[in-house]
PyMOL CGO cylinders between C-alpha atoms (Angstrom):
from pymol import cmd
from pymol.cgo import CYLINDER

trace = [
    CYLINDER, -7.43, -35.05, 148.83, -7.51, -31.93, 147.38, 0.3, 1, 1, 1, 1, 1, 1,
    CYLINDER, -7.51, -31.93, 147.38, -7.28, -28.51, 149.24, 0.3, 1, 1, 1, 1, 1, 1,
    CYLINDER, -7.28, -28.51, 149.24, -8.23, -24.98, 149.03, 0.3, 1, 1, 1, 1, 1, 1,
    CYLINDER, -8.23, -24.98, 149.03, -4.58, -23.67, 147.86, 0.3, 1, 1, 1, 1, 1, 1,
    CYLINDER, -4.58, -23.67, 147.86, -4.58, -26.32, 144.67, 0.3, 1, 1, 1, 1, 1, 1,
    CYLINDER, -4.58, -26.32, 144.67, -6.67, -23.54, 142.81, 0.3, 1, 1, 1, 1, 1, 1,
    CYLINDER, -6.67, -23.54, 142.81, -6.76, -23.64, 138.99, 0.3, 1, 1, 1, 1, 1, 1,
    CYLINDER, -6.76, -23.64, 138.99, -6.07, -20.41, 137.25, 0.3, 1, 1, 1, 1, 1, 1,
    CYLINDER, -6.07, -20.41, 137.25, -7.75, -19.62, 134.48, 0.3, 1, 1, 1, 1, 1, 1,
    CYLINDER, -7.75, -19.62, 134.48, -5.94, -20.02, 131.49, 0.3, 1, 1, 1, 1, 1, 1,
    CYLINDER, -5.94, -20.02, 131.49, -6.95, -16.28, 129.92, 0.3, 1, 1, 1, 1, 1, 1,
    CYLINDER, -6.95, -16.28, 129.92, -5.56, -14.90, 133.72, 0.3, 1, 1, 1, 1, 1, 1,
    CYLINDER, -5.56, -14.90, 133.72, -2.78, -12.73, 132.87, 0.3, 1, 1, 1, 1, 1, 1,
    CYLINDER, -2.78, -12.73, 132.87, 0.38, -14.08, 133.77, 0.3, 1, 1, 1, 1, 1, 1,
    CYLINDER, 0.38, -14.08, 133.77, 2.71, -11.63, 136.25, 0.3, 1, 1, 1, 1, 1, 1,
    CYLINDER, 2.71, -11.63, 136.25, 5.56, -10.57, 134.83, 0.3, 1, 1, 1, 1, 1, 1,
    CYLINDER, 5.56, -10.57, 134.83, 8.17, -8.15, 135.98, 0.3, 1, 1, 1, 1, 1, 1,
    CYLINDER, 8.17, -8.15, 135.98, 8.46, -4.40, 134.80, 0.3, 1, 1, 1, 1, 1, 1,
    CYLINDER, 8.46, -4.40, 134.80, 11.59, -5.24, 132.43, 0.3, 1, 1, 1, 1, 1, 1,
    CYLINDER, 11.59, -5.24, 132.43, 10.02, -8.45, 131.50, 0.3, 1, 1, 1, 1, 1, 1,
    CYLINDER, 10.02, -8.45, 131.50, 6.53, -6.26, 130.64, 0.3, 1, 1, 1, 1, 1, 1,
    CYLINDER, 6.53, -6.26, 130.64, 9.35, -3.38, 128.37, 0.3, 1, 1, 1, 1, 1, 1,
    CYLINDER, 9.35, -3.38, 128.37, 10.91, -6.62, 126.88, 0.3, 1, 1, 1, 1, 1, 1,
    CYLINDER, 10.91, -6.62, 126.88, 7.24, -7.79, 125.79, 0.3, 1, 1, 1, 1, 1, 1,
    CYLINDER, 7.24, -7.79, 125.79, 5.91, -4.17, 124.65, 0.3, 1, 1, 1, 1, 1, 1,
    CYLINDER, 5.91, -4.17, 124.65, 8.97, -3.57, 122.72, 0.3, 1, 1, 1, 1, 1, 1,
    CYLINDER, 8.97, -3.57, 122.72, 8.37, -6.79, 121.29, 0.3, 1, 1, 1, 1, 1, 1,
    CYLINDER, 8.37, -6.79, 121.29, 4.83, -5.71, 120.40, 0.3, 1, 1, 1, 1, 1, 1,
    CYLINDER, 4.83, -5.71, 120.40, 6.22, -2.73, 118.96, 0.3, 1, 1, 1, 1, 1, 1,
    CYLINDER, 6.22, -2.73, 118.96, 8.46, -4.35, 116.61, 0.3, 1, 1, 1, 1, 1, 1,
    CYLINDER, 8.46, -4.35, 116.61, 5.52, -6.35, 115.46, 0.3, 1, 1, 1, 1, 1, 1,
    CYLINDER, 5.52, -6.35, 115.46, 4.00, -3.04, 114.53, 0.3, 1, 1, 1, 1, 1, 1,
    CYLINDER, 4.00, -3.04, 114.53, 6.63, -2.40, 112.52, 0.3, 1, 1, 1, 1, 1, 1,
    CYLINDER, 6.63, -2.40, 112.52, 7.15, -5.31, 110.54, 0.3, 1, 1, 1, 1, 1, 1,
    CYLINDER, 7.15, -5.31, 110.54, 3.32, -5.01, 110.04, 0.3, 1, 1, 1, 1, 1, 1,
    CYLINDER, 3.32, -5.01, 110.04, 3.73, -1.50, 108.08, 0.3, 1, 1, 1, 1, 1, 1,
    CYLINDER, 3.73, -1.50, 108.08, 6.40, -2.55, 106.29, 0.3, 1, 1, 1, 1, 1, 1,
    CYLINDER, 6.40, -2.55, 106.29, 4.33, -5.29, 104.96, 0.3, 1, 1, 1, 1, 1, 1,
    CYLINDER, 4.33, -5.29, 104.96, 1.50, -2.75, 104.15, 0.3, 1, 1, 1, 1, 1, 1,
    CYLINDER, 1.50, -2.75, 104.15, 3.88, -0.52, 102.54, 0.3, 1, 1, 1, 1, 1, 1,
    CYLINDER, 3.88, -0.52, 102.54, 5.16, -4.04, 100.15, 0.3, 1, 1, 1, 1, 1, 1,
    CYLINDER, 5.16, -4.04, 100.15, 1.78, -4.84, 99.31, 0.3, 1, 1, 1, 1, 1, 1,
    CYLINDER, 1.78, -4.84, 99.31, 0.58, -1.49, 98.30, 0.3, 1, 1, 1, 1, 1, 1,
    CYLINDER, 0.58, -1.49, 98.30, 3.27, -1.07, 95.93, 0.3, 1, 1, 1, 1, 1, 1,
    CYLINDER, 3.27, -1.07, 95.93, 3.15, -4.43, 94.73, 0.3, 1, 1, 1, 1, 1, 1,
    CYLINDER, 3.15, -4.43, 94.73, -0.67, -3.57, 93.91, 0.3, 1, 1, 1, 1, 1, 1,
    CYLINDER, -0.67, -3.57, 93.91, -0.33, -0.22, 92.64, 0.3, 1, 1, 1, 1, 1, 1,
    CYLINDER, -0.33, -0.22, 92.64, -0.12, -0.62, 89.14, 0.3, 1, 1, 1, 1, 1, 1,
    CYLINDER, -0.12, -0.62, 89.14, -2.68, -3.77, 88.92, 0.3, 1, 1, 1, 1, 1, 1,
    CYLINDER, -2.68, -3.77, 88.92, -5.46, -1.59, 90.84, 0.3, 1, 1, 1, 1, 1, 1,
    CYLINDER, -5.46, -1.59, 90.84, -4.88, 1.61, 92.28, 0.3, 1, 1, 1, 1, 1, 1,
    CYLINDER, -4.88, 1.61, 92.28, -7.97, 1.56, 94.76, 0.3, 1, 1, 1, 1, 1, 1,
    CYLINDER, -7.97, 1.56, 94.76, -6.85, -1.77, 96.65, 0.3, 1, 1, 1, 1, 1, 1,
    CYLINDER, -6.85, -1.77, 96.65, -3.42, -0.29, 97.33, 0.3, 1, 1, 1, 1, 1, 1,
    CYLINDER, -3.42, -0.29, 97.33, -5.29, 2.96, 98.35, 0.3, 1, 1, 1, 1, 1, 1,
    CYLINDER, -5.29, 2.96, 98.35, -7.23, 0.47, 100.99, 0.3, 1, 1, 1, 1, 1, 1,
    CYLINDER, -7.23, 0.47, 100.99, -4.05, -1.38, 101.94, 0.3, 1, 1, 1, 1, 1, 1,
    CYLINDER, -4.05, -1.38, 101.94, -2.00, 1.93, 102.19, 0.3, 1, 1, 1, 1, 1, 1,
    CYLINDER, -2.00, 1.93, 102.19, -4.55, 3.69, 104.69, 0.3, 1, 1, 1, 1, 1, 1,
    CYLINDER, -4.55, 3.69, 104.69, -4.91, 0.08, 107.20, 0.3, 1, 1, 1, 1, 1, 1,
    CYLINDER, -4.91, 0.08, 107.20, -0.95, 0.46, 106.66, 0.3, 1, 1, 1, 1, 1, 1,
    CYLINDER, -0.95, 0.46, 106.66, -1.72, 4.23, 108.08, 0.3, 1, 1, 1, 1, 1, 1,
    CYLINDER, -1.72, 4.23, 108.08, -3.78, 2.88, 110.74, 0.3, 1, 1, 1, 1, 1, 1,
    CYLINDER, -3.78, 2.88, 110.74, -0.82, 0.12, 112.03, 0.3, 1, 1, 1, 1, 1, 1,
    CYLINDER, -0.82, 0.12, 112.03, 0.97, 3.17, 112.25, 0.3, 1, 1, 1, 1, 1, 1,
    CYLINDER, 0.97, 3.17, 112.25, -0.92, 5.20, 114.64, 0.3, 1, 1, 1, 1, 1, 1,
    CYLINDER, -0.92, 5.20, 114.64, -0.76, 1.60, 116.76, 0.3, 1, 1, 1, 1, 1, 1,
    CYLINDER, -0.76, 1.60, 116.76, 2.58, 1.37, 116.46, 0.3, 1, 1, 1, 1, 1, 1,
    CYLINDER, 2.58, 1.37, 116.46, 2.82, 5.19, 117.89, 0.3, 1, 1, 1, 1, 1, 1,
    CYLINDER, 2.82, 5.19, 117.89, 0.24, 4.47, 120.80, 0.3, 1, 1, 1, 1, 1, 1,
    CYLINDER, 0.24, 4.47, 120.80, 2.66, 1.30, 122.25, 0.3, 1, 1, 1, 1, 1, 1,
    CYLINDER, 2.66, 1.30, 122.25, 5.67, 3.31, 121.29, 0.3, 1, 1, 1, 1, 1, 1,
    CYLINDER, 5.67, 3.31, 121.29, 4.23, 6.29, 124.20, 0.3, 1, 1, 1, 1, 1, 1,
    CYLINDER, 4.23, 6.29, 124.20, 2.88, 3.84, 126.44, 0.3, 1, 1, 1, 1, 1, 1,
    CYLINDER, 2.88, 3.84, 126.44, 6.47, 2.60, 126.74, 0.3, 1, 1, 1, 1, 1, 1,
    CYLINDER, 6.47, 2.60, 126.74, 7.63, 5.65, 127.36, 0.3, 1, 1, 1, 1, 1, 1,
    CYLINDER, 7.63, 5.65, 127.36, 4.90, 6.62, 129.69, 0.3, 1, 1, 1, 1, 1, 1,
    CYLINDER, 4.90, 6.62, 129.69, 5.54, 3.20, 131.60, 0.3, 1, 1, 1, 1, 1, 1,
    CYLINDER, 5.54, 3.20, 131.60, 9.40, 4.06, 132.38, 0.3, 1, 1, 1, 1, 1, 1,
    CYLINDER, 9.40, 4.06, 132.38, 10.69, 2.41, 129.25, 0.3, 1, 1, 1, 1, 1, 1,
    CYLINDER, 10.69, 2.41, 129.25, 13.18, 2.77, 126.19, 0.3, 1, 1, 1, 1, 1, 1,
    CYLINDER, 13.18, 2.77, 126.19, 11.98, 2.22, 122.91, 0.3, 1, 1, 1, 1, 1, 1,
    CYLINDER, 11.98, 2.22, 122.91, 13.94, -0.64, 120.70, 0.3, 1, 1, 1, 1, 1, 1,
    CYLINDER, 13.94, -0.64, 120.70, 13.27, -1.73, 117.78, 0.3, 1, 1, 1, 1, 1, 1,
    CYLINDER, 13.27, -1.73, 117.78, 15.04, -5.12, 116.75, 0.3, 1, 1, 1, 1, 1, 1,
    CYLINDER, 15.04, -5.12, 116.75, 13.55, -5.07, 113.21, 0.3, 1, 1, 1, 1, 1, 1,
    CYLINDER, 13.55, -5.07, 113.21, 16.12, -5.34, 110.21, 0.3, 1, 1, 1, 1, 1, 1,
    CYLINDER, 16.12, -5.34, 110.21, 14.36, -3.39, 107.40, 0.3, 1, 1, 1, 1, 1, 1,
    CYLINDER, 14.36, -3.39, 107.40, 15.13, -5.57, 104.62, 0.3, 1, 1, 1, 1, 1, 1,
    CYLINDER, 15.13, -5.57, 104.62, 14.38, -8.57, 106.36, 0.3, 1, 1, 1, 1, 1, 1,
    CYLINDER, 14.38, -8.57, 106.36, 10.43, -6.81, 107.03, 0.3, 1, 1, 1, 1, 1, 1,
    CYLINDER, 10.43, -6.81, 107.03, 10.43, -6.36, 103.21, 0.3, 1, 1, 1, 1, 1, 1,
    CYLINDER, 10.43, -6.36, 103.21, 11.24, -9.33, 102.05, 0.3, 1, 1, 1, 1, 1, 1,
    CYLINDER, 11.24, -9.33, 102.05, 8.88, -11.27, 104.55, 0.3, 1, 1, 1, 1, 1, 1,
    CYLINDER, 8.88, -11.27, 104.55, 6.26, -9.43, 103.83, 0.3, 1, 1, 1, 1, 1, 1,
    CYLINDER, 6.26, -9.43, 103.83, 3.73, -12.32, 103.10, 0.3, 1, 1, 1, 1, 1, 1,
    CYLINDER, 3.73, -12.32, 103.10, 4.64, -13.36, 107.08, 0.3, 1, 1, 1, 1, 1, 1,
    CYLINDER, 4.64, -13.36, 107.08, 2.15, -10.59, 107.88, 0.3, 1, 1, 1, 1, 1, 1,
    CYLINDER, 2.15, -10.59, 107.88, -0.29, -11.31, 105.15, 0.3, 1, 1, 1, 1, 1, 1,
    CYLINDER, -0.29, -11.31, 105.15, -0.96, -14.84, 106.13, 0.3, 1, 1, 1, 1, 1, 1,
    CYLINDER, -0.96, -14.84, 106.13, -4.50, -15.22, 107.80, 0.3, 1, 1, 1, 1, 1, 1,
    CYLINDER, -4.50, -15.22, 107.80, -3.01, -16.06, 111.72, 0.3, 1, 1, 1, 1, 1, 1,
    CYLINDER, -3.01, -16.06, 111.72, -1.28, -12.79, 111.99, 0.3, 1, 1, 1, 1, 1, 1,
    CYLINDER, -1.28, -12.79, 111.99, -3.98, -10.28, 112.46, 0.3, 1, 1, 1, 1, 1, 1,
    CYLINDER, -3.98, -10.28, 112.46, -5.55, -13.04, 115.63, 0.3, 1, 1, 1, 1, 1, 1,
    CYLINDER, -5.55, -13.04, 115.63, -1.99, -13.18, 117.02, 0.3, 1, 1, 1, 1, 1, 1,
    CYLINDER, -1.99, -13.18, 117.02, -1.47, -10.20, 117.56, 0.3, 1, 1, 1, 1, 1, 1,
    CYLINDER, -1.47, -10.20, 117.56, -4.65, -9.12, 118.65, 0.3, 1, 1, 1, 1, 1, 1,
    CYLINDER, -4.65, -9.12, 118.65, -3.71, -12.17, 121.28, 0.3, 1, 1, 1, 1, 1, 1,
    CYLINDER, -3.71, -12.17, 121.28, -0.37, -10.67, 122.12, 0.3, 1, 1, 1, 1, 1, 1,
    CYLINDER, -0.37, -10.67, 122.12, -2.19, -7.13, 122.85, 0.3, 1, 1, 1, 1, 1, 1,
    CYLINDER, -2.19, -7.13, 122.85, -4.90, -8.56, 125.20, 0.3, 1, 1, 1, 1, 1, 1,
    CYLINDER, -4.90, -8.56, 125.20, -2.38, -10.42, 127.35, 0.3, 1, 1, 1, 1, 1, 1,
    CYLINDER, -2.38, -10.42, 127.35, -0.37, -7.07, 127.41, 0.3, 1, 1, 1, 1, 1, 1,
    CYLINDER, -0.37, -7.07, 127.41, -3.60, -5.42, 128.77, 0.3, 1, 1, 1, 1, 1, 1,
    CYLINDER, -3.60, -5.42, 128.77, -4.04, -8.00, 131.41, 0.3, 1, 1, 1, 1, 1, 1,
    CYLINDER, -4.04, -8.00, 131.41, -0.37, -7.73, 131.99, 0.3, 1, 1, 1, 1, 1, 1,
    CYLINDER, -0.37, -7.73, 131.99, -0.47, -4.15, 132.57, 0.3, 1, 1, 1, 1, 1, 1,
    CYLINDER, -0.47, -4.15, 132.57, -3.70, -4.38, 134.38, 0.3, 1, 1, 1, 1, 1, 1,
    CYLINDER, -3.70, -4.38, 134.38, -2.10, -6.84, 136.70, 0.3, 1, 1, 1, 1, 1, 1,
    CYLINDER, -2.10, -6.84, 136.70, 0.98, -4.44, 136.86, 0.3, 1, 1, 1, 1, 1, 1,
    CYLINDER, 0.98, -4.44, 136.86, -1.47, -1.54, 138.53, 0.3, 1, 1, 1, 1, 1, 1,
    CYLINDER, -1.47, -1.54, 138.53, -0.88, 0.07, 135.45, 0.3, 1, 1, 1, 1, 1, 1,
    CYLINDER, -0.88, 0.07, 135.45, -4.94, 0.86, 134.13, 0.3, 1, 1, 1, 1, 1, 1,
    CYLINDER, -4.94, 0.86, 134.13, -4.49, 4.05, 132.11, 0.3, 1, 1, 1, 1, 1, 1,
    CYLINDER, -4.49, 4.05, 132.11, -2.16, 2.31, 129.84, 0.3, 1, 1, 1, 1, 1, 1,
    CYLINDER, -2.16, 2.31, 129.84, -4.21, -0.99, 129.58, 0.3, 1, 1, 1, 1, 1, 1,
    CYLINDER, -4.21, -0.99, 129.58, -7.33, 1.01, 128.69, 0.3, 1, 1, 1, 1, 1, 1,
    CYLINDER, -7.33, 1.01, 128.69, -4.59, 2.06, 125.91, 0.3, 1, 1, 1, 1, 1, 1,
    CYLINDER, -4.59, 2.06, 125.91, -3.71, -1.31, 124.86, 0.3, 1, 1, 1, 1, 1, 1,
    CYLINDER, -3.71, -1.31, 124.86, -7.48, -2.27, 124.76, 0.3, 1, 1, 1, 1, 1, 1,
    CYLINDER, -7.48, -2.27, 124.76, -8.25, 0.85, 122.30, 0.3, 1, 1, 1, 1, 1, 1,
    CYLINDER, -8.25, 0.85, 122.30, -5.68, -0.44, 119.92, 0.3, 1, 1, 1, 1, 1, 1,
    CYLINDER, -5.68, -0.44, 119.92, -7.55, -3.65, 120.42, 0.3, 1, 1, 1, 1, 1, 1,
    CYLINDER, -7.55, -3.65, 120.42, -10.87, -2.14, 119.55, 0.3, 1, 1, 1, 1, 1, 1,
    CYLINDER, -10.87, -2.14, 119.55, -9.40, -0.36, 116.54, 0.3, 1, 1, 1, 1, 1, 1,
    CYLINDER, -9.40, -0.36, 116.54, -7.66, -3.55, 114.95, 0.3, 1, 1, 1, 1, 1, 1,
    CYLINDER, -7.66, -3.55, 114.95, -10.96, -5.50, 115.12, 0.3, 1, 1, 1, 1, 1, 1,
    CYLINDER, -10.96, -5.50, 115.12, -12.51, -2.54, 113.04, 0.3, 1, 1, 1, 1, 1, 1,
    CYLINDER, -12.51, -2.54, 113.04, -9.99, -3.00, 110.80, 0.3, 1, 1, 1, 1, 1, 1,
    CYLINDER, -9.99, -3.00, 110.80, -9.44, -5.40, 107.63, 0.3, 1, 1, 1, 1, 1, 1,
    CYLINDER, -9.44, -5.40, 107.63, -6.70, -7.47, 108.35, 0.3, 1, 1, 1, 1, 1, 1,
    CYLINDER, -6.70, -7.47, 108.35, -3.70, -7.29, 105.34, 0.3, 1, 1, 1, 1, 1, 1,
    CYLINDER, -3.70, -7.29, 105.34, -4.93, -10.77, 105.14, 0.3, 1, 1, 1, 1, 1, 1,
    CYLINDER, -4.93, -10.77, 105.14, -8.33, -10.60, 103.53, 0.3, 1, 1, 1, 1, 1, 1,
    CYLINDER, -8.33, -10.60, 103.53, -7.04, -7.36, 101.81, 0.3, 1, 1, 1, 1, 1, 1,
    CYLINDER, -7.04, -7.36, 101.81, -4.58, -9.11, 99.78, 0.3, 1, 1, 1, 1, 1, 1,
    CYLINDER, -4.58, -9.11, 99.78, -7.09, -12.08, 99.37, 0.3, 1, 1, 1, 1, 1, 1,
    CYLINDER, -7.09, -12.08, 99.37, -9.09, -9.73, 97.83, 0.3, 1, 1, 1, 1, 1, 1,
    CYLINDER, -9.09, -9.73, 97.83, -7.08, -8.10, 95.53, 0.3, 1, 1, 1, 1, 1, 1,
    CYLINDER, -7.08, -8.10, 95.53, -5.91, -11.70, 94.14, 0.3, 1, 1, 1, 1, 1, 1,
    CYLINDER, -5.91, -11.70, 94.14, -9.04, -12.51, 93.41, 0.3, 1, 1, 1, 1, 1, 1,
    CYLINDER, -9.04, -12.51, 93.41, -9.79, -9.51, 91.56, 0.3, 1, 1, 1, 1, 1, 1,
    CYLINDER, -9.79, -9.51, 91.56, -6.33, -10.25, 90.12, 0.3, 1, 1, 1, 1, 1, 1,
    CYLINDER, -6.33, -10.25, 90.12, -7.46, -13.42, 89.25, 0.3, 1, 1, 1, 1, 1, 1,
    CYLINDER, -7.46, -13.42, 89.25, -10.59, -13.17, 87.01, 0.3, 1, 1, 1, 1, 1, 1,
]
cmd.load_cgo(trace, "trace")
């Protein structure tokens, strides 16, 4: 028999975690950021000399990962944290195509809502409202993805 306490959760409820735990997890997210210009940075110069205006597109969504990468790096502050970034630089460079594979761009935009729900959860609403605007701006954006999709293609004919 089943009883009122054998509630299922939903599986989009934000999962509690503790304030370290939530640093560990932004940090992580922050990192992400990272590797994600670097990547922006690769492809643009890769493109550069093949067609000028696709790296000028890939450059300035690079520019945009940036001002993301800013907004978690003051929310961590703001939430009692220490920015750390585990990223080895050539290792971002040379797995560059990591961030231009199609999954990316929805992972991380997964990552970044559970963050919001964490921080949400956390009593923490001013900087989940923060999360959710980075959010909104990546879904405005193209995704390096598509970008470099479309500049093979061009490459291509």
């Amino acid at each position: 028999m089943k009883t009122q306490t054998t509630v299922r959760r939903s599986k989009y409820a934000p999962s509690v975690v503790t304030k370290n735990d939530l640093l560990e997890l932004l940090n992580a997210d922050f990192t992400r950021e990272c590797r994600a210009i670097y990547a922006h940075a690769v492809y643009a110069e890769r493109t550069r000399s093949r067609d000028e205006g696709a790296a000028a597109r890939i450059a300035r969504y690079g520019q945009e990962t940036v001002l993301s990468a800013l907004v978690l790096c003051e929310l961590i502050y703001d939430y009692g944290g220490t920015v750390i970034n585990n990223l080895d630089e050539l290792n971002a460079v040379l797995n560059a195509d990591r961030v231009a594979d199609p999954g990316w761009a929805p992972e991380t935009a997964r990552r970044l809502h559970e963050r919001a729900g964490q921080l949400r959860s956390a009593g923490e609403p001013g900087l989940a409202k923060r999360i959710r605007r980075i959010i909104s701006a990546k879904k405005g954006a193209v995704p390096l993805a598509a970008l470099v999709s479309g500049q093979q293609a061009v490459a291509g004919r």
